[in-house]
MINUKOL-744730 format. One record per residue (C-alpha): residue number from 1; x negated, z, y. Coordinates in steps of 0.2 Angstrom, whole numbers, plus 2048, in hexadecimal, padded with zeros to 3 digits. Each point is the difference from the previous one (the first is absolute). Layout:
     i     u     w     v
   NUM     X     Z     Y
...
% end
This chain:
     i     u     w     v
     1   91A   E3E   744
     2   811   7F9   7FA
     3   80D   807   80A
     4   80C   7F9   7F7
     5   7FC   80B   7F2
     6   801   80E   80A
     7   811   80A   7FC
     8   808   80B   807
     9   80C   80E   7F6
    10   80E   80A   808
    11   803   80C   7F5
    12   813   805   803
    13   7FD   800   812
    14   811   80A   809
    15   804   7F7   80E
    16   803   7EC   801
    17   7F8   7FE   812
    18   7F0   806   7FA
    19   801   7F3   7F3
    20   801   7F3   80E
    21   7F4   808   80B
    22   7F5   800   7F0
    23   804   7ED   7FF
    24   7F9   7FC   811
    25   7F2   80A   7FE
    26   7FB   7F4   7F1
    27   805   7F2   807
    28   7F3   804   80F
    29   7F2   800   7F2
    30   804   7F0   7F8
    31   807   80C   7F1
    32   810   7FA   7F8
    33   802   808   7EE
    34   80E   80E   800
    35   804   80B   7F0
    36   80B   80E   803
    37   802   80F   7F3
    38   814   801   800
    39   80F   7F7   802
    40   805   7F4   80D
    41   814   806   802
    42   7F9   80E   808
    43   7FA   7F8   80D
    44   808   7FA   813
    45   7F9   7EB   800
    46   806   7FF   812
    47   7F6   810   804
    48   7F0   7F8   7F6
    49   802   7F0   80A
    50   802   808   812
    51   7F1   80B   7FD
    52   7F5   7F2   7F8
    53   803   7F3   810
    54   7FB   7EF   7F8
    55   7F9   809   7F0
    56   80F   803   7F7
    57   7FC   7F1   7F1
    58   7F2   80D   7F9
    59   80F   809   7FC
    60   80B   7F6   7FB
    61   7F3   7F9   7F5
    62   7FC   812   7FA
    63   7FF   803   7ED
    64   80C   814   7FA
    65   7F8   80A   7F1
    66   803   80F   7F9
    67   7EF   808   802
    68   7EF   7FD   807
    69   7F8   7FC   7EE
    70   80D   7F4   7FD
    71   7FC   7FA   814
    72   7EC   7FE   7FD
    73   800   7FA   7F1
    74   7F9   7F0   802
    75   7F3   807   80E
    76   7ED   805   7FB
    77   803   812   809
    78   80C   809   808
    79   7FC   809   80F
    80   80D   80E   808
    81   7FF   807   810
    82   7FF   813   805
    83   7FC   80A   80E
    84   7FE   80F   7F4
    85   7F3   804   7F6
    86   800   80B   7F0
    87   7F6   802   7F0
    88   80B   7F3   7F6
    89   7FE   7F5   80F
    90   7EF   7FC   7FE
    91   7F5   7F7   80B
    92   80A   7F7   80C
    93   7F8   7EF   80A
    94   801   7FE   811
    95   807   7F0   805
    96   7F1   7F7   806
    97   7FA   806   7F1
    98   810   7FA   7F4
    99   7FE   7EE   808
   100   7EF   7FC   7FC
   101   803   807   7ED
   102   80C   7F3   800
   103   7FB   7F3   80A
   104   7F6   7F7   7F0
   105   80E   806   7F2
   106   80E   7F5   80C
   107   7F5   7F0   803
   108   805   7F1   800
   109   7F4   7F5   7F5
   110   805   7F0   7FE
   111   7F1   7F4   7FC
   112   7F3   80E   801
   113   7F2   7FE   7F4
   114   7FC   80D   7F3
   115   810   806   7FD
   116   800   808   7F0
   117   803   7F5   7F1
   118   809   7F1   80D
   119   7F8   7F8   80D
   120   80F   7F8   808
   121   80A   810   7FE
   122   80C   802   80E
   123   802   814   7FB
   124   803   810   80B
   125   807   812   7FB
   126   80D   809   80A
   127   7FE   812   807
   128   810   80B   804
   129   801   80B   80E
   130   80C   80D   7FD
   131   80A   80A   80F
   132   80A   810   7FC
   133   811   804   806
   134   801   806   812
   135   807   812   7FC
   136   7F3   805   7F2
   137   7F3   7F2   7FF
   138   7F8   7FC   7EF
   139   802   80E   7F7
   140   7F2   808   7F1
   141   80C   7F7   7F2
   142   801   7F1   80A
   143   7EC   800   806
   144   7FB   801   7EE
   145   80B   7ED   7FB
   146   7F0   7FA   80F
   147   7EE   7FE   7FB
   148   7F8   807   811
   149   807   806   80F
   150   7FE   7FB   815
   151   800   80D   80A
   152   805   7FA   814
   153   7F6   80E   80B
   154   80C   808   80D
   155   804   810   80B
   156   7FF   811   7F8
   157   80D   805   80D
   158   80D   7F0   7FA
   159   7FA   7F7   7F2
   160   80F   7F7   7FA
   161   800   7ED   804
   162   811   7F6   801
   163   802   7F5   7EE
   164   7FC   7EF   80B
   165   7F1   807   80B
   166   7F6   805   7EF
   167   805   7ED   7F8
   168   7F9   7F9   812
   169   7EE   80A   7FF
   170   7FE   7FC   7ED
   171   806   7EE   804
   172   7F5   7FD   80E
   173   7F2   807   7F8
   174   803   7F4   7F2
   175   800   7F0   80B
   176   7F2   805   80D
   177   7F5   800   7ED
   178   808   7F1   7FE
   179   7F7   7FA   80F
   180   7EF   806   7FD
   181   800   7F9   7F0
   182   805   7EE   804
   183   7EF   7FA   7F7
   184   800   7F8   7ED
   185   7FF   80E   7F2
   186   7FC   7FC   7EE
   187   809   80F   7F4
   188   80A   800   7F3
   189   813   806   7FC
   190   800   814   7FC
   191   80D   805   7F3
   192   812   806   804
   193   806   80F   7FC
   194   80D   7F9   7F2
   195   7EE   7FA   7F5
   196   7F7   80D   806
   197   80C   80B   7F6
   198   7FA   7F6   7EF
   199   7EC   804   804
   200   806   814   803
   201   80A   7FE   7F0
   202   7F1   7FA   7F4
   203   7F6   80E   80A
   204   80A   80F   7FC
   205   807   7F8   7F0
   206   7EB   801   7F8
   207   7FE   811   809
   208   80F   809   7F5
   209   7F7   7F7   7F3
   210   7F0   807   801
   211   809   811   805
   212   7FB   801   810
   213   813   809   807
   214   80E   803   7F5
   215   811   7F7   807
   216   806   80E   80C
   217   7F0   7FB   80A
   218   801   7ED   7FF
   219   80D   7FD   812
   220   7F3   807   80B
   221   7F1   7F7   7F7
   222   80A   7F0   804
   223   804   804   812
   224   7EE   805   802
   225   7FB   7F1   7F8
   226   80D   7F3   809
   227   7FB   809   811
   228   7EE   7FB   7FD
   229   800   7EF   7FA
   230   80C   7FB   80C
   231   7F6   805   80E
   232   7EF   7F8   7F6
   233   80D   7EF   805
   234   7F9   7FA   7EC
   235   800   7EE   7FC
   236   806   7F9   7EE
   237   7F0   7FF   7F9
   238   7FC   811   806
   239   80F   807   7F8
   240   7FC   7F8   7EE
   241   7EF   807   802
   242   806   810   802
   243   80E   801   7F2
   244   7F3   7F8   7F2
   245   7F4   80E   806
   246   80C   80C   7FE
   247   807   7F9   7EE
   248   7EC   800   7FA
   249   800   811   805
   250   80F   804   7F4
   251   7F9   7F5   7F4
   252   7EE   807   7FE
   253   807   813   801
   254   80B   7FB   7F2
   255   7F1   7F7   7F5
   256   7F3   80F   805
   257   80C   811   803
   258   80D   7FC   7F2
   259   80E   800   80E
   260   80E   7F8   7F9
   261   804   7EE   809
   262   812   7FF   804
   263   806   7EF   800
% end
């Protein structure tokens, strides 16, 4: 595992020294790459910096965005983190679980043989860990910008875990993978979610053509869609296979069934 593709996203966390105390707990785990969803005026630096101890550079070095699509955009999934589980939740991870998921998406393989299409490629995808504000958590609307979800078991009687402490387990989790998996792997480079977009595109593009949902239907066909192949983690070559399957599909229903081919 690359840690240093490992990122954390706050999303508009409410209190600045849970920021820092969030910083520290990175910082612990070798982890270093801080987004926050939000702005930074409304946060207290001298607060951050107290809570963080010798941590406070993550944050300093910490990138704002408006929301966690535009956070994870460059990652290959986007993971949020919930104590609750629900129908639109879906199946959540457990963190063990999360961390050897991710463990061949984030290495690092510089100078590994049989690296798809470059043998000398020094390549590796990122994966985002999203954590929800401390007051509400991630919420349904906020869950559904993710592609799967963690859960962190806890007491029925007090559930709730501070901002920092949940960053800490999912962190440590993260680097103790790390350390099991010190040994040379030979992968490849899974897509991120910004060209994954293109492969769901062609998809759902050749299914209106063949009539296979009108337009009202087509969002969740390409939330269902995204969700999927993100978790499959697909390679390049993997996608272009998929989008000529699905344009031949089009193609032959439109030759044999007489279904027009919009172009």
């Amino acid at each position: 595992m690359n840690l240093n593709n490992i990122v954390i996203v706050l999303d508009n966390p409410d209190e600045s020294r849970n920021i820092g105390a969030a910083c520290r707990a990175m910082a612990n785990n070798d982890i270093s790459d801080l987004r926050i969803v939000g702005k930074p005026e409304d946060y207290d630096i001298e607060h951050i910096h107290v809570l963080a101890i010798h941590a406070g550079t993550i944050f300093d070095n910490a990138h704002f965005y408006s929301s966690i699509k535009q956070a994870t955009a460059d990652c290959a999934i986007s993971a949020g983190t919930t104590r609750r589980r629900g129908k639109k939740r879906g199946k959540l991870l457990l963190p063990e679980e999360f961390a050897e998921m991710v463990d061949k998406i984030t290495c690092d393989q510089k100078n590994l043989t049989n690296v798809e299409n470059d043998t000398t490629a020094e390549t590796s995808s990122r994966v985002a860990i999203i954590f929800g504000n401390e007051r509400t958590g991630l919420t349904d609307s906020q869950l559904e910008q993710c592609n799967l979800g963690i859960t962190i078991p806890s007491s029925d009687n007090f559930g709730s875990l501070n901002l920092s402490h949940a960053v800490q387990i999912i962190c440590y989790h993260m680097f103790r993978q790390n350390l099991k998996s010190k040994a040379e792997y030979k992968g490849y480079t899974p897509l991120t979610l910004e060209r994954l977009a293109k492969t769901v595109k062609t998809i759902t593009d050749d299914m209106h053509k063949i009539g296979f949902f009108k337009m009202p239907g087509r969002k969740d066909m390409e939330n269902f869609w995204t969700n999927i192949l993100s978790r499959a983690s697909l390679s390049e070559g993997e996608a272009k296979y998929l989008e000529k399957t699905f344009d031949k599909i089009a193609g032959l229903a439109s030759k044999n069934f007489g279904i027009p081919d919009e172009k």
